[in-house]
C-alpha positions, 0 to 999 in steps of 0.5 A: 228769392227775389228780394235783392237786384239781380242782373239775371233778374232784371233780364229774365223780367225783361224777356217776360215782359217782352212776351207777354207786351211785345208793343212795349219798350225796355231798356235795362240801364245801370242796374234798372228795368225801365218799360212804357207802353200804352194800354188800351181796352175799348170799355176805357174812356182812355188809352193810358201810357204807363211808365214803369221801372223795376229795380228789386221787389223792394224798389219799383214802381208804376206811373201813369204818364197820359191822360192826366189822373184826376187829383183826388185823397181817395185815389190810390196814388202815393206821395211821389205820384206813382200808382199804389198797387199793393201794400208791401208788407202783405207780400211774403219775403218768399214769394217770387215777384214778376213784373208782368203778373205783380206791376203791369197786371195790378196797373190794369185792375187799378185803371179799371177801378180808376175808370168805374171810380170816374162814374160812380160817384168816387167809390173805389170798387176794389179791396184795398188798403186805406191810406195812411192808417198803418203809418199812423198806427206804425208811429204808436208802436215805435 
């Protein structure tokens, strides 16, 4: 299981990333995978430069560092700026979490909803989990 921090997970992460994003930089550092790059595609508007860091499954997240992400309560973007790419409790305890697969490939799906979000008239075109309901919900059954 990949619940807790692991040197070996971070390193075995690491290399995956290597693999599959050569043009990207890691860095492990006191006991966190650190990785930026830039993602491109020809049918985006933007070339975006992400930020991502990978301690456990629990404790990681990804940023977008450039273009400027436009302001908006729709958009999948939680309170600390990073990118909203899953709801953690839909993740069983079980399943394995890889960082190219899990943060890197759900970075690409959100920029491609983000960039369709950009000219559709702000309609996000992909399932999701509305904000703020199972906080709200949470608060009733404490």
């Amino acid at each position: 299981m990949n619940l807790k921090h692991s040197l070996i997970d971070l390193k075995v992460q690491q290399e995956l990333v290597r693999l599959a994003f050569p043009f990207f930089k890691t860095a492990i550092e006191k006991g966190i995978l650190f990785i930026e790059g830039e993602l491109k595609n020809d049918n985006w508007e933007d070339n975006y430069f992400i930020q991502v860091y990978y301690h456990s499954r629990d404790s990681n997240g990804v940023y977008i560092i450039k273009p400027n992400v436009l302001k908006h309560p729709d958009l999948h973007i939680n309170h600390e700026g990073g990118l909203c790419l899953y709801y953690p409790n839909h993740i069983s305890p079980y399943r394995n979490f890889w960082v190219t697969q899990d943060l890197i490939f759900q970075t690409v799906k959100w920029i491609y909803c983000y960039e369709l979000w950009k000219i559709n008239g702000h309609r996000w075109m992909y399932d999701e989990m509305p904000h703020g309901h199972f906080e709200k919900i949470g608060k009733w059954l404490l």
